[in-house]
VOBA-1610 file (N, C-alpha, C; in pm, whole numbers, padded with zeros to 5 digits, always signed):
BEGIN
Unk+11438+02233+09436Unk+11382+02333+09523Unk+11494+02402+09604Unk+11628+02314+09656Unk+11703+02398+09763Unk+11771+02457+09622Unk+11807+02459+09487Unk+11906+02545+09423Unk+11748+02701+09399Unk+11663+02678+09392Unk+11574+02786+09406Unk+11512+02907+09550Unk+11597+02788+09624Unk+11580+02859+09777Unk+11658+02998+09786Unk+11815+02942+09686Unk+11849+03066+09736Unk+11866+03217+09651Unk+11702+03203+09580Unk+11664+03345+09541Unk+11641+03404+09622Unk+11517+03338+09713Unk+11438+03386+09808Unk+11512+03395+09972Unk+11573+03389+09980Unk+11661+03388+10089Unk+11722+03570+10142Unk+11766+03583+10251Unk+11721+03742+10298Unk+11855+03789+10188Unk+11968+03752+10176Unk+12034+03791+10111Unk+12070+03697+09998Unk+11955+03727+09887Unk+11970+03616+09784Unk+12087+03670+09673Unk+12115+03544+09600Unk+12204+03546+09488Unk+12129+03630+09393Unk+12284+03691+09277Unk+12233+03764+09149Unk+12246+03606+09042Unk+12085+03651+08981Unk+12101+03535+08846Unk+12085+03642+08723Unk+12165+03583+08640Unk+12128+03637+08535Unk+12176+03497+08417Unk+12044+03476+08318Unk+12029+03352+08299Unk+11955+03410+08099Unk+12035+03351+08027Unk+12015+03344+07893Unk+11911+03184+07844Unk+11745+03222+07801Unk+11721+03087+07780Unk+11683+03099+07604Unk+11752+02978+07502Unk+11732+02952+07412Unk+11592+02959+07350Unk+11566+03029+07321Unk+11392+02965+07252Unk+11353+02862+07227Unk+11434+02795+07164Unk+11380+02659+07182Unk+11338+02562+07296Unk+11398+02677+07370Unk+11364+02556+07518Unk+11239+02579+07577Unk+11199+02688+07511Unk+11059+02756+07575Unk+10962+02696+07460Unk+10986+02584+07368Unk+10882+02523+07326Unk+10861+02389+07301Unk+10975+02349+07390Unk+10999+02222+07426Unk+10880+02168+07531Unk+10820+02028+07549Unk+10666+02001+07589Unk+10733+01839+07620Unk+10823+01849+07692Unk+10868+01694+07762Unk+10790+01618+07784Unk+10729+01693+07910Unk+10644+01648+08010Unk+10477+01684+07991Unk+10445+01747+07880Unk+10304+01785+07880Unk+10330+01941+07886Unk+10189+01958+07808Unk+10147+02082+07819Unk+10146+02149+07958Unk+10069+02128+08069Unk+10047+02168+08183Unk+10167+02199+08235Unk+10285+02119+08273Unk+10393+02111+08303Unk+10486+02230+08201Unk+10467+02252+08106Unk+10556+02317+08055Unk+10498+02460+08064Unk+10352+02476+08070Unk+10274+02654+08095Unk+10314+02675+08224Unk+10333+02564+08370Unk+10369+02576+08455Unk+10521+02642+08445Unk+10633+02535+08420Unk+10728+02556+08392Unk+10788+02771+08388Unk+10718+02777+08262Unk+10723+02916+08180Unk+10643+02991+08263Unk+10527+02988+08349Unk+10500+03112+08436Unk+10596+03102+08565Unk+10652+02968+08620Unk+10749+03001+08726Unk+10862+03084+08644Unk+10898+03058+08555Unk+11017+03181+08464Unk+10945+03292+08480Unk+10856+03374+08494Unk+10800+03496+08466Unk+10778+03539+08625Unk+10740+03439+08680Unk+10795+03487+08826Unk+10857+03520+08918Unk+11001+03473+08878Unk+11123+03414+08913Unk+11215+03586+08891Unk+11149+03606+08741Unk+11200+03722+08699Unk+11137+03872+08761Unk+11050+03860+08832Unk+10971+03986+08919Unk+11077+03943+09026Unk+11142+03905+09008Unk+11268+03998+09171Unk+11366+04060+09115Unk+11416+04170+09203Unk+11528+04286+09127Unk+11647+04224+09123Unk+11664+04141+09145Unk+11785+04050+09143Unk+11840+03940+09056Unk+11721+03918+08953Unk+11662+03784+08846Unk+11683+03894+08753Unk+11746+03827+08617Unk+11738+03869+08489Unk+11745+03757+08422Unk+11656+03773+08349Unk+11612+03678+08229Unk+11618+03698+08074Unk+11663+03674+08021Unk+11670+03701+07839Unk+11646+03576+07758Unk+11609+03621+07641Unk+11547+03477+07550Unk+11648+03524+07407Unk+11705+03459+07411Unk+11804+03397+07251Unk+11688+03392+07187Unk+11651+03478+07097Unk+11595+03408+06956Unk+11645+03308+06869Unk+11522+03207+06823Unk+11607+03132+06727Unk+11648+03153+06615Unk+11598+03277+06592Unk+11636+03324+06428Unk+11772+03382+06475Unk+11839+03403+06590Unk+12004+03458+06625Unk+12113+03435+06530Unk+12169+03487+06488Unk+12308+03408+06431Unk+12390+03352+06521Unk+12478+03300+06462Unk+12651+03231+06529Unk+12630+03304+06632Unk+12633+03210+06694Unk+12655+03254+06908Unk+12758+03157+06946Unk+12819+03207+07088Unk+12911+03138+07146Unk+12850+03062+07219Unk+12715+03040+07243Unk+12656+02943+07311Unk+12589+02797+07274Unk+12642+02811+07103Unk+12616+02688+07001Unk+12716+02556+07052Unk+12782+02641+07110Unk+12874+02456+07152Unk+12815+02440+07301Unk+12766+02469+07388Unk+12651+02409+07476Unk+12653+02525+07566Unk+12575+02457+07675Unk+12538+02565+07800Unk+12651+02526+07878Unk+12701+02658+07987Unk+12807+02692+08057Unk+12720+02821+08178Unk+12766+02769+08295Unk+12732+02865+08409Unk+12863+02902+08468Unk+12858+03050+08471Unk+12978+03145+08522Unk+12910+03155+08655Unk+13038+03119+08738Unk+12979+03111+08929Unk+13060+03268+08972Unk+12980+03374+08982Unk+13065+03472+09025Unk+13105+03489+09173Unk+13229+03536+09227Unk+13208+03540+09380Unk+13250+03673+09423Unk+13235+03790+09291Unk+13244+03890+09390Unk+13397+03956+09428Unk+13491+03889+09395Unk+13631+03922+09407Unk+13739+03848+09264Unk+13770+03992+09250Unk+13858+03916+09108Unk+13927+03813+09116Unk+13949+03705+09002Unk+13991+03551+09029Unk+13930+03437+09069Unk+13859+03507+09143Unk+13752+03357+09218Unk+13640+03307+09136Unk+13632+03375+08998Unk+13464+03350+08898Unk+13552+03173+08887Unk+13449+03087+08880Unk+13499+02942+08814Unk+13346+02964+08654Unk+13407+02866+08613Unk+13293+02828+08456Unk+13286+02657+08496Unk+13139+02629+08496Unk+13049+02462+08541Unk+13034+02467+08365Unk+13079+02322+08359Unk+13017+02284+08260Unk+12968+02121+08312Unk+12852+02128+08308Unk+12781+02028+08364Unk+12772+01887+08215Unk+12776+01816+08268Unk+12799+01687+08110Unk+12670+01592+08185Unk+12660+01468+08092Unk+12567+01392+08158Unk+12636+01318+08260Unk+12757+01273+08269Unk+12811+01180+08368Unk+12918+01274+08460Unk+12922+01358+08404Unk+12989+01480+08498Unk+13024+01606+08496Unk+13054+01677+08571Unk+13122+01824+08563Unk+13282+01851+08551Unk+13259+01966+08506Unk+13401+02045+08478Unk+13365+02194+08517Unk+13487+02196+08634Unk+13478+02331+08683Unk+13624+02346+08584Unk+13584+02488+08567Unk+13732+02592+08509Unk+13775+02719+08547Unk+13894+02682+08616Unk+13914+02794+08735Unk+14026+02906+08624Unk+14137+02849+08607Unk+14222+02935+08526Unk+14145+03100+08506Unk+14194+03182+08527Unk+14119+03320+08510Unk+14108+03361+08341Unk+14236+03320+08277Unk+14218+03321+08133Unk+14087+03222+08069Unk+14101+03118+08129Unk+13950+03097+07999Unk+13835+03163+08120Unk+13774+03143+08243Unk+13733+03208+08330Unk+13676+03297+08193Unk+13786+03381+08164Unk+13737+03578+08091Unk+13749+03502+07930Unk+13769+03413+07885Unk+13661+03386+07743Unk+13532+03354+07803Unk+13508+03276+07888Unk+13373+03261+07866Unk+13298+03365+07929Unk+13333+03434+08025Unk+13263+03543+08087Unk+13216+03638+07938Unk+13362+03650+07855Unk+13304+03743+07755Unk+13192+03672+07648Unk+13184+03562+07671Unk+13112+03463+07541Unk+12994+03507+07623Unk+12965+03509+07732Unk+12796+03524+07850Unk+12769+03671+07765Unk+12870+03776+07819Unk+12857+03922+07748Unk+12774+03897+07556Unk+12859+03831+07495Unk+12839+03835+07386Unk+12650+03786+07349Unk+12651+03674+07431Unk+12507+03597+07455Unk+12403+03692+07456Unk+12450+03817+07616Unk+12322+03908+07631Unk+12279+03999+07550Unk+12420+04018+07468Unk+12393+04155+07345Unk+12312+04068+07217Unk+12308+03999+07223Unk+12246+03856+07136Unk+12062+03844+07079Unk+12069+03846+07263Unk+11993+03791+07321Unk+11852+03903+07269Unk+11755+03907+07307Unk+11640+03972+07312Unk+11657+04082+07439Unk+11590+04160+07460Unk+11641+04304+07564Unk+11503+04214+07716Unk+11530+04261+07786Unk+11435+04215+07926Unk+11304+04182+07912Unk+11221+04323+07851Unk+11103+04350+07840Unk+11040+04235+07754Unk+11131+04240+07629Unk+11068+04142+07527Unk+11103+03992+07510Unk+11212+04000+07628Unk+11196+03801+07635Unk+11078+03812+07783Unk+11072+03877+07813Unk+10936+03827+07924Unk+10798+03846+07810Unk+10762+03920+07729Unk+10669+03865+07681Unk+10703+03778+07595Unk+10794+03739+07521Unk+10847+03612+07421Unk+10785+03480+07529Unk+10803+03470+07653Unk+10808+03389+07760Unk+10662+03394+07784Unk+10572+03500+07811Unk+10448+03470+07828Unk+10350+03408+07669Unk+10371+03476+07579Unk+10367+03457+07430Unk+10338+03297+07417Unk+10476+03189+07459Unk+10521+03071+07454Unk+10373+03002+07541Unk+10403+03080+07684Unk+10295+03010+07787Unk+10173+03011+07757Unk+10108+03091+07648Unk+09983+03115+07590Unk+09945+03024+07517Unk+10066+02969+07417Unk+10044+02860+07351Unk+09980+02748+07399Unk+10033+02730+07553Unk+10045+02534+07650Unk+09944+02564+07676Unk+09785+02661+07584Unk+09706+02680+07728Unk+09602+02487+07657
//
């Protein structure tokens, strides 16, 4: 809840967030939980500040096949770090050279990716299924 606080906050963060398709039919926890899940995504994305895109799985070769990576931007050149979160730990990567591979691998992701309009209904589509 506090890493979601700070959408809503007076001067919230920019997200912009690539989700795999497959993850949108993934059912961990139950049906309920996962229609839940997928309408907080559709909500999340009604602020002008939220962008959301859905990777199809039919995509080819992506740079996002060797795992997930979050680019922390801060707004002043040099300061972006890349999280790569593991199960027993993290790796921040500050160096500005890989920094700008992976920034360009995110670029490569969104051109990839499905366009706004149609991963929000790909996303409601999914949630129709859990009914």
């Amino acid at each position: 809840m506090a890493r979601q606080a700070v959408l809503t906050r007076p001067e919230p963060l920019k997200l912009r967030a690539i989700v795999h398709e497959a993850a949108l039919m993934a059912s961990v926890s139950g049906v309920a939980v996962m229609r839940d899940q997928l309408q907080r995504l559709l909500d999340v994305a009604e602020y002008p500040h939220v962008t959301i895109q859905v990777l199809p799985c039919a995509a080819d070769l992506h740079p996002g096949l060797t795992g997930a990576f979050t680019v922390l931007g801060f707004g002043q050149p040099g300061l972006d770090v890349v999280l790569l979160e593991h199960l027993e730990s993290s790796l921040y990567i500050e160096a500005p050279s890989d920094v700008g591979r992976y920034t360009e691998a995110f670029e490569r992701l969104t051109a990839a990716a499905l366009p706004f309009d149609r991963s929000l209904s790909t996303i409601a589509e999914h949630k129709e299924r859990n009914q």
